[in-house]
C-alpha positions as a LaTeX table, in Angstrom:
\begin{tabular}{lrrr}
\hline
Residue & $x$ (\AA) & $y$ (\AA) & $z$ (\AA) \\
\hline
Unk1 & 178.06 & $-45.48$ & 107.10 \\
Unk2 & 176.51 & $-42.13$ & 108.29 \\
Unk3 & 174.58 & $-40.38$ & 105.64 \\
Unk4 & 175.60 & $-36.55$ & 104.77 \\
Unk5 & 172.30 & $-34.89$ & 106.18 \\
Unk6 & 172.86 & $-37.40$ & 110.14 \\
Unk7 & 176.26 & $-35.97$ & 109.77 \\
Unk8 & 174.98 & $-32.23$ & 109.61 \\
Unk9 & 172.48 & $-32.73$ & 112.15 \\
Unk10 & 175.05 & $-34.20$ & 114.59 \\
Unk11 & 177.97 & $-31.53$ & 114.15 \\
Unk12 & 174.58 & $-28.76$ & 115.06 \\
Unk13 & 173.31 & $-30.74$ & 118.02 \\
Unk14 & 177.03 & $-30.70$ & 119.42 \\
Unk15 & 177.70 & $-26.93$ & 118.70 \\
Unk16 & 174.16 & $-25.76$ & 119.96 \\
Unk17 & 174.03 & $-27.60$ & 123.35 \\
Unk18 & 172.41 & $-30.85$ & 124.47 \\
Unk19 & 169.13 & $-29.72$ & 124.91 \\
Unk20 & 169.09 & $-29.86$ & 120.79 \\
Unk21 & 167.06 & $-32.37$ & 119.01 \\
Unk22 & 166.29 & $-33.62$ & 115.85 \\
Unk23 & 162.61 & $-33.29$ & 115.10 \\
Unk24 & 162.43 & $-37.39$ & 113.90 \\
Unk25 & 164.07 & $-38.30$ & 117.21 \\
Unk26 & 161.67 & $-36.56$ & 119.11 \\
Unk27 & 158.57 & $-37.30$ & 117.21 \\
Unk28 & 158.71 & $-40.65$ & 115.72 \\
Unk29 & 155.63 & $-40.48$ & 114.20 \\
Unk30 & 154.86 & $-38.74$ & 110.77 \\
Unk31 & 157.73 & $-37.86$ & 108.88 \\
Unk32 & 156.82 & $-38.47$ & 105.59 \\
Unk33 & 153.46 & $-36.88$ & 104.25 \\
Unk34 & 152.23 & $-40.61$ & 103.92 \\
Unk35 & 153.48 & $-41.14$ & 107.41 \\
Unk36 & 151.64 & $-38.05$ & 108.65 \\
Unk37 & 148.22 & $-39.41$ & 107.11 \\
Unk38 & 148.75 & $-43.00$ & 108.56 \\
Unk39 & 148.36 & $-40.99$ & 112.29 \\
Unk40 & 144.83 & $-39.85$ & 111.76 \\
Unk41 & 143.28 & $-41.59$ & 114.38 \\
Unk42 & 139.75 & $-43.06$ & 112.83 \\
Unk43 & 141.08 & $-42.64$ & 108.64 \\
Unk44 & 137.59 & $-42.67$ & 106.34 \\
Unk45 & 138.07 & $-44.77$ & 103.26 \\
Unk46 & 138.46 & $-41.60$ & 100.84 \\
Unk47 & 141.48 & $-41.21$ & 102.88 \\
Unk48 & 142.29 & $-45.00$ & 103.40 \\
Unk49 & 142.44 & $-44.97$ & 99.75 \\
Unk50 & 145.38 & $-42.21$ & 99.27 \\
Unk51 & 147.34 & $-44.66$ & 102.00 \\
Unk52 & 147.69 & $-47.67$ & 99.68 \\
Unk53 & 150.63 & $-48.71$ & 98.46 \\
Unk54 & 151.81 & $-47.01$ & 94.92 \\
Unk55 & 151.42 & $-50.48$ & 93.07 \\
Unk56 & 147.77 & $-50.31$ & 94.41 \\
Unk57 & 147.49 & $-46.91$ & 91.76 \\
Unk58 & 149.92 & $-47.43$ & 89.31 \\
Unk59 & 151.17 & $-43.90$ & 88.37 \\
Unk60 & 149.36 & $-42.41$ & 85.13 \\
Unk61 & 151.39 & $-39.66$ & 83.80 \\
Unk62 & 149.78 & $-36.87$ & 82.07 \\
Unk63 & 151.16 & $-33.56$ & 79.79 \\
Unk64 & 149.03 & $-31.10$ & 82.23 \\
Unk65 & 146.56 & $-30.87$ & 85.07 \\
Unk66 & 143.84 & $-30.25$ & 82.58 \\
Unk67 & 144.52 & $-33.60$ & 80.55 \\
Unk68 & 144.18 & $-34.79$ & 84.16 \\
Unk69 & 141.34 & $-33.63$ & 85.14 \\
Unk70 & 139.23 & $-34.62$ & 81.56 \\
Unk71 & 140.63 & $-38.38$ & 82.85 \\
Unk72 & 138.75 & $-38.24$ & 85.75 \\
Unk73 & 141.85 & $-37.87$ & 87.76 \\
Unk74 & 142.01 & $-34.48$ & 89.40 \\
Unk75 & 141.69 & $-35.15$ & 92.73 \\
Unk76 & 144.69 & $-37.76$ & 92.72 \\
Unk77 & 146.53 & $-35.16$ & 90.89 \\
Unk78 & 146.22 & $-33.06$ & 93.75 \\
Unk79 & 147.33 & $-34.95$ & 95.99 \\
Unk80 & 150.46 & $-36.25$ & 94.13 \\
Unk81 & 151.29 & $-32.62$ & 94.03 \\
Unk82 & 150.78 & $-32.01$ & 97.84 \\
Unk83 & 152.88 & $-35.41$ & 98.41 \\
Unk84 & 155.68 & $-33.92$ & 96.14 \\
Unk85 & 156.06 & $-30.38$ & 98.23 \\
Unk86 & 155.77 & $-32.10$ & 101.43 \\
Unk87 & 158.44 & $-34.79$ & 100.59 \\
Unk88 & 160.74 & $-32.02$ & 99.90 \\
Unk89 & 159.77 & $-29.66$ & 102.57 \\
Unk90 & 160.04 & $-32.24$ & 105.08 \\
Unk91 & 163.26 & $-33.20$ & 103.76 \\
Unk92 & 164.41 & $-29.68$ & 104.72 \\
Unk93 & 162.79 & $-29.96$ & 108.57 \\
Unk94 & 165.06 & $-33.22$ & 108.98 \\
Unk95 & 167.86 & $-30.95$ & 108.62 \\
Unk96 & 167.02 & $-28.62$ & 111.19 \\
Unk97 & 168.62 & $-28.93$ & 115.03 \\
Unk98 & 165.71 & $-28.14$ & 117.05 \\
Unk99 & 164.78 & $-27.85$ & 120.79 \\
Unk100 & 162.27 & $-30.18$ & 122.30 \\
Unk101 & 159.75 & $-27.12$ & 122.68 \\
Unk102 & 160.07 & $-25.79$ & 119.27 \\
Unk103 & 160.06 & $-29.14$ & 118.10 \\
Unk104 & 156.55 & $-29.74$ & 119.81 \\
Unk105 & 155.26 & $-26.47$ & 118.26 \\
Unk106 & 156.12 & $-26.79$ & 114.97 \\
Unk107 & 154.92 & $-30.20$ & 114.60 \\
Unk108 & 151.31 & $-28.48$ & 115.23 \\
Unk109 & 151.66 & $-26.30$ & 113.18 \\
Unk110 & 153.56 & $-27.64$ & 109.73 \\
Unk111 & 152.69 & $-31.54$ & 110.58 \\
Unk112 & 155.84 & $-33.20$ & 110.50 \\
Unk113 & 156.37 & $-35.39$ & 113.43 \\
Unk114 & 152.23 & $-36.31$ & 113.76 \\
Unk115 & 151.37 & $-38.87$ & 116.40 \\
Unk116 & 149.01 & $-41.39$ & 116.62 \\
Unk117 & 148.70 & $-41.01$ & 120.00 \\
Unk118 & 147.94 & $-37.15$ & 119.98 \\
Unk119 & 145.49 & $-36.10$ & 117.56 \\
Unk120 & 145.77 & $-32.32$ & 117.51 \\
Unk121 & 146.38 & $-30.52$ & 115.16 \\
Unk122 & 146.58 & $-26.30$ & 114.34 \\
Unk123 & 144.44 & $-24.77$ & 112.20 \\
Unk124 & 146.94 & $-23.18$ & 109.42 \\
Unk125 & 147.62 & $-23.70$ & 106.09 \\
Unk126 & 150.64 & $-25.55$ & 105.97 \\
Unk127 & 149.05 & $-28.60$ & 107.98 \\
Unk128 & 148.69 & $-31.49$ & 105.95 \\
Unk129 & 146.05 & $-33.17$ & 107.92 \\
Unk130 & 143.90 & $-30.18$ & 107.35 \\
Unk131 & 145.27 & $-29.88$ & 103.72 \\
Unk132 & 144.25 & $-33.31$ & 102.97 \\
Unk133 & 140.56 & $-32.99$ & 104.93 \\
Unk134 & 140.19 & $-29.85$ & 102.53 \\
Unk135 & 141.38 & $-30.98$ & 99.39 \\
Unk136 & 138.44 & $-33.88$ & 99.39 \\
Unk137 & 135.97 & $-31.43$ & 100.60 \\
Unk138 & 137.09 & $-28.57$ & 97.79 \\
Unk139 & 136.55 & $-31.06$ & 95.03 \\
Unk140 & 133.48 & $-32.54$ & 96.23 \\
Unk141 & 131.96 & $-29.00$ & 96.29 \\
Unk142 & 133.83 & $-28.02$ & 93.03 \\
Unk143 & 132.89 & $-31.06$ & 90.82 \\
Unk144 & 129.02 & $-30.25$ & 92.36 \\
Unk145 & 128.68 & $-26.92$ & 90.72 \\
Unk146 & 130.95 & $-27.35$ & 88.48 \\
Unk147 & 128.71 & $-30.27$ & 86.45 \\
Unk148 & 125.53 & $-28.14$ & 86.92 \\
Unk149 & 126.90 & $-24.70$ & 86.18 \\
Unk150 & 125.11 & $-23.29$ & 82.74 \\
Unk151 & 126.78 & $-19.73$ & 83.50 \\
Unk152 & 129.75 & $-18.90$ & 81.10 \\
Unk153 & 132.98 & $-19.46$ & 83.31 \\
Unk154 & 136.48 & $-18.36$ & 82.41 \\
Unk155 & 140.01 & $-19.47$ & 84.44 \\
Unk156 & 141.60 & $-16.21$ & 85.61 \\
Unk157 & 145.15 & $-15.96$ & 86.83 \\
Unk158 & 146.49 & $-12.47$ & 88.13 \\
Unk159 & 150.02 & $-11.27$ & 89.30 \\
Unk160 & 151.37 & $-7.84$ & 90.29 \\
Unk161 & 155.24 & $-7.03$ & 90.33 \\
Unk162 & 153.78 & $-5.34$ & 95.05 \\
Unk163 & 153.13 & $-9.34$ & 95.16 \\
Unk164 & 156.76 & $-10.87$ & 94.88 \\
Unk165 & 158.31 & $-10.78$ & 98.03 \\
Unk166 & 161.96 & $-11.25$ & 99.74 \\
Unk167 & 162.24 & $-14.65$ & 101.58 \\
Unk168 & 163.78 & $-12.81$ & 104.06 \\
Unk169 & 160.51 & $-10.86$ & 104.58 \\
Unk170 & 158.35 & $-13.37$ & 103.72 \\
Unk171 & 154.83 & $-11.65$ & 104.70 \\
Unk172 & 152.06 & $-10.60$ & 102.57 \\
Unk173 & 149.01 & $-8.44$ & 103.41 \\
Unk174 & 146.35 & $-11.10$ & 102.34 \\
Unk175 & 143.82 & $-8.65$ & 103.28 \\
Unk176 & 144.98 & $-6.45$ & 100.62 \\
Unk177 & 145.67 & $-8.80$ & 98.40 \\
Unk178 & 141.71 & $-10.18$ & 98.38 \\
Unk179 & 140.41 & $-6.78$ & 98.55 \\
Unk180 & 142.14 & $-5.49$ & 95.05 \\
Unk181 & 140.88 & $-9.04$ & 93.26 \\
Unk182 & 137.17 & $-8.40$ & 94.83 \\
Unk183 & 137.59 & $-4.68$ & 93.16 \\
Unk184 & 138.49 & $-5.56$ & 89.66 \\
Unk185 & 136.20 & $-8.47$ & 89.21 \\
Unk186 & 133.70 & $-5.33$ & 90.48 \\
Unk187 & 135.01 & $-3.68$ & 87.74 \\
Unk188 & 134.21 & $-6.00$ & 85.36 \\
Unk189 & 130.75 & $-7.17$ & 86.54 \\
Unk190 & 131.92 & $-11.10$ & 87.46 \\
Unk191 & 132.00 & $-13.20$ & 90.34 \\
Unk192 & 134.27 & $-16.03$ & 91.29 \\
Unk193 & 135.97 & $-18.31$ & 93.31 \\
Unk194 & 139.63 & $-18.58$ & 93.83 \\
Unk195 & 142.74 & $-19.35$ & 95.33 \\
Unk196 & 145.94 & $-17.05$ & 96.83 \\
Unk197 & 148.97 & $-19.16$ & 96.22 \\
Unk198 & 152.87 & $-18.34$ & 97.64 \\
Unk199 & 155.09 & $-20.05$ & 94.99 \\
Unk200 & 159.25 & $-19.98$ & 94.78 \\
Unk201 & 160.84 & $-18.17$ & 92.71 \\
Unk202 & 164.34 & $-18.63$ & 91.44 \\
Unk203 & 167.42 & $-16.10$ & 89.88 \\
Unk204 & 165.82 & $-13.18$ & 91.83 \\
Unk205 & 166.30 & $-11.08$ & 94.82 \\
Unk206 & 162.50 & $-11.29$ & 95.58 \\
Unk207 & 162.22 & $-15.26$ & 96.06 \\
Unk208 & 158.33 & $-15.89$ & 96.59 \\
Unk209 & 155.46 & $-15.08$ & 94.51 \\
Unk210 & 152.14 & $-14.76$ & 95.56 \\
Unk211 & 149.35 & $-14.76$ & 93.02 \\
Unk212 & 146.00 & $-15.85$ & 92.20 \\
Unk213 & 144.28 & $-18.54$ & 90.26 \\
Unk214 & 140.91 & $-19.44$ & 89.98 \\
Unk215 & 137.34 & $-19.29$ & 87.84 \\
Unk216 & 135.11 & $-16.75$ & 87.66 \\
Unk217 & 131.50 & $-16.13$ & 85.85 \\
Unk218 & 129.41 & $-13.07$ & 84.49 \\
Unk219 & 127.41 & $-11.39$ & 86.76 \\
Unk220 & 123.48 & $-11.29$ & 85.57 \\
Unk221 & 123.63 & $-7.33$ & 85.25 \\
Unk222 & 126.66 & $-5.06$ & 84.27 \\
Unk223 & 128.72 & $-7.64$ & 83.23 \\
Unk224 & 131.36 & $-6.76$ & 80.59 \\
Unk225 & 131.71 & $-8.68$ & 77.36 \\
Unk226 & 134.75 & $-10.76$ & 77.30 \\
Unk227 & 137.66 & $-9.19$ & 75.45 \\
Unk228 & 136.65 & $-5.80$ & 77.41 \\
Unk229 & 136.74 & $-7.65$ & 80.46 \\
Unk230 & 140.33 & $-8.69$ & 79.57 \\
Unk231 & 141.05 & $-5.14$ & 78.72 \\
Unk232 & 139.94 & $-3.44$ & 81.75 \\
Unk233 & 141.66 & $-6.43$ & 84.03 \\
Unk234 & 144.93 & $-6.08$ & 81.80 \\
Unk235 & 144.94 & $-2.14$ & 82.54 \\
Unk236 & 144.44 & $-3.16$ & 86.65 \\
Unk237 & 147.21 & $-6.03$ & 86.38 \\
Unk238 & 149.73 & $-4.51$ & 83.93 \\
Unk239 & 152.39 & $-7.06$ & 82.61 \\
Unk240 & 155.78 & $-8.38$ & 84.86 \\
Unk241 & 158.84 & $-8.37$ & 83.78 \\
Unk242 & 157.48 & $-9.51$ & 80.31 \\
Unk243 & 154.69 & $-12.12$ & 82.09 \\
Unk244 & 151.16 & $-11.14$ & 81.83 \\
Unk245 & 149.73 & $-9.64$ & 84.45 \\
Unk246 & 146.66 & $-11.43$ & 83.08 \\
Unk247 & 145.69 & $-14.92$ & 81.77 \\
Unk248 & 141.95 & $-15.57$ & 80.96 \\
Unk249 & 140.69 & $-18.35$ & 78.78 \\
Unk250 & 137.28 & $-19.61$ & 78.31 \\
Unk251 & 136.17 & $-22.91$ & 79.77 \\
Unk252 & 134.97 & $-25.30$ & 77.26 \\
Unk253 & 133.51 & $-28.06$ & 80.09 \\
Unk254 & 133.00 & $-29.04$ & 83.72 \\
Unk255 & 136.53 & $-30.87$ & 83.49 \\
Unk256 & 138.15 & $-27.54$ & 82.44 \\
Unk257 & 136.20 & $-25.76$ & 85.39 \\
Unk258 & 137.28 & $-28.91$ & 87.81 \\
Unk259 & 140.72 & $-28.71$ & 86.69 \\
Unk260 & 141.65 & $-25.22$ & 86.99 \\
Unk261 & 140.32 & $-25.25$ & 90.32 \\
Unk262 & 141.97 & $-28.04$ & 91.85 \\
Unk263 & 145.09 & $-26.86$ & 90.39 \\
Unk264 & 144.77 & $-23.45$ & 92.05 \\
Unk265 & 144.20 & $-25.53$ & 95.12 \\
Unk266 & 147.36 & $-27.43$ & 94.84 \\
Unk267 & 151.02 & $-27.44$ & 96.96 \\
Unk268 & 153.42 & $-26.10$ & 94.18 \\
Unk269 & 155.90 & $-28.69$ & 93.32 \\
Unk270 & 157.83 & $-26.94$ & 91.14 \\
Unk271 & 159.03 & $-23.58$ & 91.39 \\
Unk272 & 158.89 & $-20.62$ & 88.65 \\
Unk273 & 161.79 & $-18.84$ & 86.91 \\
Unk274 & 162.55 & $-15.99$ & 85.06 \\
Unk275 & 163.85 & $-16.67$ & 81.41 \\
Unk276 & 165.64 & $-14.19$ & 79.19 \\
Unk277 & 165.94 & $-13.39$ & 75.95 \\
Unk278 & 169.62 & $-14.19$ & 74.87 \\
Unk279 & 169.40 & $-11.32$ & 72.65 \\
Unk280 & 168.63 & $-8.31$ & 74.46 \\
Unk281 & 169.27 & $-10.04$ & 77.82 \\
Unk282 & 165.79 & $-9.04$ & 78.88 \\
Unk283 & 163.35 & $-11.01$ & 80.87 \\
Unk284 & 160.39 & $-11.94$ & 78.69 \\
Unk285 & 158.17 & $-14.71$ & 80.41 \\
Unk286 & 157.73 & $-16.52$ & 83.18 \\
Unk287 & 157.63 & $-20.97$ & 83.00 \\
Unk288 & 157.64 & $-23.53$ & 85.19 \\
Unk289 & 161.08 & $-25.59$ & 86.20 \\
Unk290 & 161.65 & $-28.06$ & 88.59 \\
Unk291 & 165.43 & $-27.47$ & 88.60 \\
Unk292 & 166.31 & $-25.52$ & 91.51 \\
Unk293 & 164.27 & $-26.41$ & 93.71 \\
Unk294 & 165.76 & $-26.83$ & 96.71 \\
Unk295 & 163.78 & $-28.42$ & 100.36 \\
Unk296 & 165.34 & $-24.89$ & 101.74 \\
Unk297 & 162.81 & $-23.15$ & 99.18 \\
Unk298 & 159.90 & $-25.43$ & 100.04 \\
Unk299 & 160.58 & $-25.02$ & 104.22 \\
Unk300 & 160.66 & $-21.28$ & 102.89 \\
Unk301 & 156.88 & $-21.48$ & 101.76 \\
Unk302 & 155.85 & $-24.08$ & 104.39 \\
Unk303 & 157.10 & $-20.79$ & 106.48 \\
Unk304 & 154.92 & $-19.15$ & 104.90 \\
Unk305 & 151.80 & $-21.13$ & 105.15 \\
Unk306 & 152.62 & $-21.75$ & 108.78 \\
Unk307 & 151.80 & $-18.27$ & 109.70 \\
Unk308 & 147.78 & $-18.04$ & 107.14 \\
Unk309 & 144.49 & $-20.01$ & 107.38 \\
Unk310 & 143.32 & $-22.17$ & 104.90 \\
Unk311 & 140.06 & $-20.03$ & 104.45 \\
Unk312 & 141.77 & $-16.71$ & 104.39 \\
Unk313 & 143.35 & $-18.18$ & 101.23 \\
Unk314 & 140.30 & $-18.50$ & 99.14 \\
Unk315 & 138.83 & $-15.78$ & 97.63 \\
Unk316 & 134.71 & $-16.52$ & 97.15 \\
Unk317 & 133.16 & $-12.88$ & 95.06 \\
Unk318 & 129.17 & $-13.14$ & 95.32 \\
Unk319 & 126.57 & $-14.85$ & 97.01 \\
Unk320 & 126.86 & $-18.11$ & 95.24 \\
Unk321 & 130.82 & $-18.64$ & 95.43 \\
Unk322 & 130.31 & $-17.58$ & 99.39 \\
Unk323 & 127.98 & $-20.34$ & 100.11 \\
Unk324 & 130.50 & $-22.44$ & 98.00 \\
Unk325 & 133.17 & $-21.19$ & 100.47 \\
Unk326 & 130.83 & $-22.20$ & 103.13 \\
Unk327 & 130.43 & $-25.49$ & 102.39 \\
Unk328 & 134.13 & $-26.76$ & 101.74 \\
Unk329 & 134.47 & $-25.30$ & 105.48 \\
Unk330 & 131.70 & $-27.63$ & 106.75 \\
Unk331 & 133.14 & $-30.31$ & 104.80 \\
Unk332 & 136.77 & $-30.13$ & 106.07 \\
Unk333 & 135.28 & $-30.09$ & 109.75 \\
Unk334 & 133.04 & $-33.00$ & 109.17 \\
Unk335 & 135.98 & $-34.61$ & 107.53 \\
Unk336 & 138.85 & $-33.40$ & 110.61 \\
Unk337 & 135.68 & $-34.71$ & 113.26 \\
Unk338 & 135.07 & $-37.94$ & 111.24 \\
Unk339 & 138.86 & $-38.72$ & 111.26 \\
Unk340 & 138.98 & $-38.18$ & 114.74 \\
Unk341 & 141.38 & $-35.17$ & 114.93 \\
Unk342 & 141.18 & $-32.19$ & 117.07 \\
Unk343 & 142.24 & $-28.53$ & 115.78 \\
Unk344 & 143.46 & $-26.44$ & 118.07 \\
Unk345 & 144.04 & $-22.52$ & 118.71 \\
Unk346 & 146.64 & $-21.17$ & 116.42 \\
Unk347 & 149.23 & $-18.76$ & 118.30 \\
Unk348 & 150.89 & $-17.13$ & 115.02 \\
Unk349 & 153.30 & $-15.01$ & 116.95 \\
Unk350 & 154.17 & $-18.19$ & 119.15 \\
Unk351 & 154.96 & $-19.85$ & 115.70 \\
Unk352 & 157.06 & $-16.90$ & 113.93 \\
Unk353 & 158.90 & $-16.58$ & 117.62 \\
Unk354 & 159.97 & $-20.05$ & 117.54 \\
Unk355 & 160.72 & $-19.92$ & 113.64 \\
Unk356 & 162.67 & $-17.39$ & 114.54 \\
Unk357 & 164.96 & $-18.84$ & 117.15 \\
Unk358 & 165.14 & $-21.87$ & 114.62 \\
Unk359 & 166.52 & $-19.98$ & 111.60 \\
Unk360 & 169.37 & $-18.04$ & 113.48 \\
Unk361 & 170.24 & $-21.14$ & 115.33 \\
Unk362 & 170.88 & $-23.29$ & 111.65 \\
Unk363 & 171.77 & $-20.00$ & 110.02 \\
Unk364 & 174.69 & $-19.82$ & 107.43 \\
Unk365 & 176.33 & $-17.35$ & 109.49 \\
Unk366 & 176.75 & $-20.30$ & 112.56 \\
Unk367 & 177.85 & $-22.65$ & 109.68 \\
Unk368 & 174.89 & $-24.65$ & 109.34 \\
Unk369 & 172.89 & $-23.35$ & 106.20 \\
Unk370 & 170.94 & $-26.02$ & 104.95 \\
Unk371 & 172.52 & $-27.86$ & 101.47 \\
Unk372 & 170.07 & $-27.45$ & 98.58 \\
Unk373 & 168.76 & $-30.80$ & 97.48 \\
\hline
\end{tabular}
């Protein structure tokens, strides 16, 4: 018996032409995020190690990424969460009727589809290949400093109402975004390192929300005492919609420093909502929800990522976070080299084009919007 989603793909195929495929037909390779992994060519044993079966790891569940990451489990925490969003996301590809070439391109760029036979990969954010090579380098370089670090170190989150945007205009000015964090941590004499994440949003026009998470530290000179540092930030990044525009704690330990990071680093797996007061009808804070997540929302951000760089993601304020920077660079191209994979040019406007072409072709308006699931 045909399943609902073979059924979909097979009514688009025969409405669109012949020369429609489905992207698992046409790449039988990776098509699960654990099948995409099992295609690096030459896999080291760090990444051997994510490969084995689930009974191999039996699944420890924990109340937060922080409780995670005092276990000694923050790196397998991340990539549980970038397992989650790619299940779903890929889910969402399945769907899609796609044309040989645009199935060739996006499996480049987004991953789904890898080969063993045909190492290459592109260099953007949404590739989990790279994702994975940079998630063991991050942490290596993160759990370094973060076990030497005598400095005073705080987790920062920011959000501004300019950084929501409409999925239908997906784009932000990253750019802009980096330049206004690097100005208020100048404001407050700290440095940091951090981490520009897109994230669903739910029961709004303006469906994505970019933001920033990450740690930062004192600088020797000018640096303003905490709950002035708040202040000042809270008067830069006013509150949204009843959410803070701030969130800055104090970090206790390394584990707190190694937690917050990795969890900045992270593939969202859940999506957030707005919640309102029942008695004024008002929107007071934003939480975290899994309901409503659809694998239309998480193609939405893999969209997204398709189109950014890993490294023009992370935000590294003074000389020490910059070498920091450095380094997980060097390690995710020792790592991609080691592995024996092979990045190639990234043609964004190639990518949006056929993105593009894909979305109007499954489009609700042809009869093919994709189910939520």
């Amino acid at each position: 018996m045909k399943s609902a989603a073979t059924k979909l793909f097979q009514n688009r195929a025969v409405a669109v032409g012949p020369r429609v495929v489905s992207t698992a037909v046409t790449h039988p390779g990776g098509t699960t995020y654990q099948g995409v992994l099992a295609c690096v060519p030459t896999p080291s044993s760090e990444l051997l190690k994510l490969l084995e079966p689930a009974a191999a790891h039996p699944h420890r569940k924990y109340s937060s990424s922080r409780e995670a990451a005092h276990a000694g489990d923050a790196l397998e925490r991340y990539f549980r969460r970038e397992r989650s969003f790619y299940e779903r996301a890929f889910k969402g590809l399945e769907r899609l009727a796609l044309k040989s070439p645009e199935a060739e391109e996006l499996r480049l760029a987004l991953g789904f589809g890898q080969r063993g036979d045909d190492p290459r990969v592109r260099g953007t954010a949404a590739q989990p290949i790279l994702r994975a090579a940079f998630g063991l380098a991050f942490h290596e370089v993160v759990k370094a400093w973060s076990d030497k670090t005598k400095r005073e170190v705080f987790t920062l989150t920011l959000i501004r109402s300019q950084w929501r945007k409409s999925r239908k205009l997906p784009m932000m000015n990253i750019e802009n975004m980096t330049r206004a964090v690097e100005k208020a941590l100048d404001a407050i004499g700290f440095e940091g390192l951090l981490m520009i994440e897109v994230q669903g949003m739910r029961s709004q026009a303006k469906g994505l929300h970019f933001h920033v998470h990450g740690v930062i530290t004192p600088k020797k000179r000018g640096a303003l005492a905490e709950k002035k540092a708040q202040a000042r930030l809270s008067k830069l990044f006013p509150c949204v919609d009843g959410a803070k525009g701030v969130d800055m704690k104090p970090c206790k330990n390394a584990a707190d420093v190694e937690h917050f990071l990795m969890y900045s680093a992270k593939s969202p797996d859940k999506v957030k909502r707005l919640y309102t007061d029942a008695a004024d009808n008002s929107p007071t804070k934003i939480r975290e929800g899994r309901q409503g997540y659809s694998s239309e929302l998480a193609l939405d951000l893999l969209t997204v990522r398709s189109r950014l760089s890993l490294p023009t993601l992370i935000i590294a304020h003074g000389k020490r976070f910059q070498r920091m920077k450095t380094e997980i660079k060097a390690g995710t191209d020792a790592r991609l080299e080691a592995w024996g994979i092979t990045r190639v040019k990234t043609d964004r406007n190639r990518t949006a084009a056929v993105w593009r072409r894909v979305r109007a072709r499954n489009s609700p308006k042809n009869g093919f919007g994709l189910p939520h699931s």
